[in-house]
N, C-alpha and C positions, 0 to 999 in steps of 0.2 A: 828498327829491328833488323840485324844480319842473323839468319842462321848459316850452319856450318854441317858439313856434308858429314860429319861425325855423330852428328844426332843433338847439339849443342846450341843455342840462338845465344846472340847478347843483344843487351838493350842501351841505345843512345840516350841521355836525357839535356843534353842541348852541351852537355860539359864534360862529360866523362861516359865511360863506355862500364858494363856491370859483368862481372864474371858472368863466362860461359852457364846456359843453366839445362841443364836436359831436358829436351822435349816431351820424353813419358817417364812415368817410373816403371816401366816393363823392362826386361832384360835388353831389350835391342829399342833403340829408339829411331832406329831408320837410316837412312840416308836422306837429311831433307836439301832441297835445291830450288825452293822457291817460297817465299813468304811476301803477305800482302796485309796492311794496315790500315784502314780506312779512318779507324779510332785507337787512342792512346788505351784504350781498354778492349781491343778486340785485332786479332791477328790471327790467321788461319795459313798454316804451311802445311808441302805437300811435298811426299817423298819420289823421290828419282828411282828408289828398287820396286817399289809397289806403288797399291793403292791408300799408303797411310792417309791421315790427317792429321795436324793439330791446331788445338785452340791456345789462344793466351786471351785471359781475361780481365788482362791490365796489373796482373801480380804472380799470377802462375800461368804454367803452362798446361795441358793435357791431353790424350789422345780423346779425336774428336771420332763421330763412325766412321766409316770405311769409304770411300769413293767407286769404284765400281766392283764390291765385293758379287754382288748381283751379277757380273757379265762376265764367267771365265773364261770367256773367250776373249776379251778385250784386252789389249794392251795392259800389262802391269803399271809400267812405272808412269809420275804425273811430271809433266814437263815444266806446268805453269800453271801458278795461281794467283787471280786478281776477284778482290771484292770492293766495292762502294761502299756498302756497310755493311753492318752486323748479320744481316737476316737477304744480302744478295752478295757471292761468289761464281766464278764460272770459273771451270779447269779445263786443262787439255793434256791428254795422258802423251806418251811416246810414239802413237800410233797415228789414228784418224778419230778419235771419239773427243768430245766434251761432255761436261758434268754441269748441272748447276747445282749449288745451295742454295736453299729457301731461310735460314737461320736454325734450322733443326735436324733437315737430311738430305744427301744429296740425290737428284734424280737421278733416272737409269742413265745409258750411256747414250749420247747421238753419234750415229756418224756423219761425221761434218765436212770430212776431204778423205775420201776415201781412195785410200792407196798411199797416201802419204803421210809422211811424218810432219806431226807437227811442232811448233816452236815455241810459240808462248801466245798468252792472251790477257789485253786490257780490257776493262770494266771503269770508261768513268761514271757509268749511273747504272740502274736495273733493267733497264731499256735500250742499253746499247751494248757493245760490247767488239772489240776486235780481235782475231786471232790470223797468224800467220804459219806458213809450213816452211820445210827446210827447203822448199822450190820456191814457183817464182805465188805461191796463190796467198789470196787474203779472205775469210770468211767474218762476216758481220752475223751479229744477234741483234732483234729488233726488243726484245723483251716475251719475245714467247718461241718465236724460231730461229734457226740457222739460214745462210743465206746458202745458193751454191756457191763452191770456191769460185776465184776470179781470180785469171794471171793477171798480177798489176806490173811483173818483174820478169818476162819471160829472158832465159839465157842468162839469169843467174839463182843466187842462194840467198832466200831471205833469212835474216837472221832473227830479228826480234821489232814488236809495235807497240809503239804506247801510244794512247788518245786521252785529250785534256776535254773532248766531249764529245756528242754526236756528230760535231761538224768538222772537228780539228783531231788528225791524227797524224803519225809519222814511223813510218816503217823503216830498215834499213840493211843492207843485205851485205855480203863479205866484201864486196867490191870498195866499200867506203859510201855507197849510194844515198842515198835520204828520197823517199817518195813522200809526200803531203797529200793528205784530205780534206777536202772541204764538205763534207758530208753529203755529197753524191757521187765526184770523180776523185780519182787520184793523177795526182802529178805525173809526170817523165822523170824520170831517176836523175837526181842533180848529186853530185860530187861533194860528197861533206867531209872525207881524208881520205886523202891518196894513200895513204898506209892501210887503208881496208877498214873493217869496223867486225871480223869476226872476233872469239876469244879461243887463245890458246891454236896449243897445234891441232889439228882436225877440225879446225874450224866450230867448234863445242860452243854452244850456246846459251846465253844466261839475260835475264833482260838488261842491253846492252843501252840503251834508249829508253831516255824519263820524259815527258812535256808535262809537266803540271797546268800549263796554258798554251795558247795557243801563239806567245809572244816569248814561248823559251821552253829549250827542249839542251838534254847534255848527255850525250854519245860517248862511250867508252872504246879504246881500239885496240884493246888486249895486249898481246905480246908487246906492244911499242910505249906502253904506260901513258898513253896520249887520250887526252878528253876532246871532243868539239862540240861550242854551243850554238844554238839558233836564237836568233831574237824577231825571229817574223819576219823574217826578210832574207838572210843569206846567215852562212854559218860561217863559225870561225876558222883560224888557221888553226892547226894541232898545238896544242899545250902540253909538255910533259909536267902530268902530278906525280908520278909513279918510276921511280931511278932505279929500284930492283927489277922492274921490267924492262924498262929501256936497257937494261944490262943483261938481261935473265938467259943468252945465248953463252954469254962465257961465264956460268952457273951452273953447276953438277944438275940441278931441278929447277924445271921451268919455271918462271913467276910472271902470273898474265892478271891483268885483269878482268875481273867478272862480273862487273854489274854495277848500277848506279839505279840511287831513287833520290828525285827531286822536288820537296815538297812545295816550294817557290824557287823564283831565280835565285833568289836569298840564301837557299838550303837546298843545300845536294852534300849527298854523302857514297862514294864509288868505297868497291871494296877488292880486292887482291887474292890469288890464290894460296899468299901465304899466309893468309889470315888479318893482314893490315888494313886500315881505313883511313881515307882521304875526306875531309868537312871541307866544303865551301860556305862560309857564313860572312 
């Protein structure tokens, strides 16, 4: 499932991609910039200008309640959204707060890194969960609390984490850097493209970093149209999938890439700001 910052998702079915379909029938359907699928019948995305939500229930789409309608004081818009299944998601809006979902509403808000913005957050099970800020810090969920942040990257910009479980995650910051977890330390920042691993100019962040296990992981490096993978061990040299990026300087409008989700080494699917999509199968 890609959505589209229009208010729009389509859905992959292994072969072909489905017209665009709108997220609500309301007059505005958002900005969304973040969708997560645990199940081919359940998807919950989350909008970049507020506290939307939405559900797809394997056929439609619709707006789900609110995320932190309850806290006006809290940051509007949602950064990042990751669920495990149906009835557990955690979010993390623009600011310092997290959400969860229990399968019916979402909690109040926590403050989780306060004073900072944060970036995105993985969920491989209901018990774990990792989130990162636009500085160097990482905050874990154990299944009931937040942890305090932890610089793992001090003196630079984390960008985006994903974890294939409690013991195996990988972070990755503008520099091109890759930090590993083994479910108590994190690594020293190792070099995974010298071309960097933000997206776009300003360094604008989307999850740029899939691990669906802990034996392969696939990095996105935006403006340069370049992917890099891991296979347990070290990572690749840059791959160009993406020619309109790799070109996108001498192009009236940028074209960067912005994201990747990989369901196996098998299956990974990166998507583009002009709307195009890349299948690894």
């Amino acid at each position: 499932m890609a959505v589209l910052v229009s208010g729009y998702a389509a859905r992959y079915d292994g072969t072909t991609w489905s017209q665009p379909t709108k997220l609500s029938s309301s007059s505005s359907a958002g900005e969304p910039d973040s969708v997560s699928c645990p199940t081919v019948s359940f998807c919950m995305a989350v909008d970049t200008r507020d506290s939307s939500a939405f559900l797809f229930n394997g056929s439609t789409w619709s707006s789900a309640p609110g995320i932190n309608d309850r806290v006006p004081s809290a940051q509007t818009g949602m950064a990042s959204v990751s669920c495990s299944s149906p009835s557990f998601c955690a979010a993390v809006d623009n600011g310092s707060d997290a959400f969860t979902f229990n399968g019916t509403s979402w909690s109040p808000a926590a403050v989780i890194d306060p004073g900072n913005e944060l970036s995105t957050v993985s969920c491989p099970s209901t018990s774990f969960c990792a989130a990162v800020d636009y500085g160097p810090n990482v905050v874990t969920f154990n299944g009931a609390s937040w942890s305090k942040p932890s610089a793992i990257d001090p003196g630079t910009y984390l960008q985006a984490v994903s974890c294939a479980s409690a013991s195996f995650c990988v972070a990755i910051d503008r520099k091109g850097n890759a930090l590993t977890f083994n479910g108590s330390t994190w690594s020293a920042p190792v070099n995974a493209d010298p071309n960097g691993l933000s997206m776009g100019e300003g360094g604008i962040s989307w999850p740029v970093v899939s691990c669906p296990t802990s034996k392969f992981c696939a990095a996105v490096d935006g403006n340069d149209g370049n992917v890099v993978t891991f296979d347990g061990t070290g990572w690749t040299a840059p791959v160009n999938i993406d020619a309109q990026a790799a070109n996108s300087d001498r192009k009236p409008s940028l074209i960067f890439l912005m994201s990747v989700s990989c369901q196996s080494a098998a299956f990974c699917v990166a998507g583009d700001s002009s709307g195009d999509a890349f299948v690894r199968s």
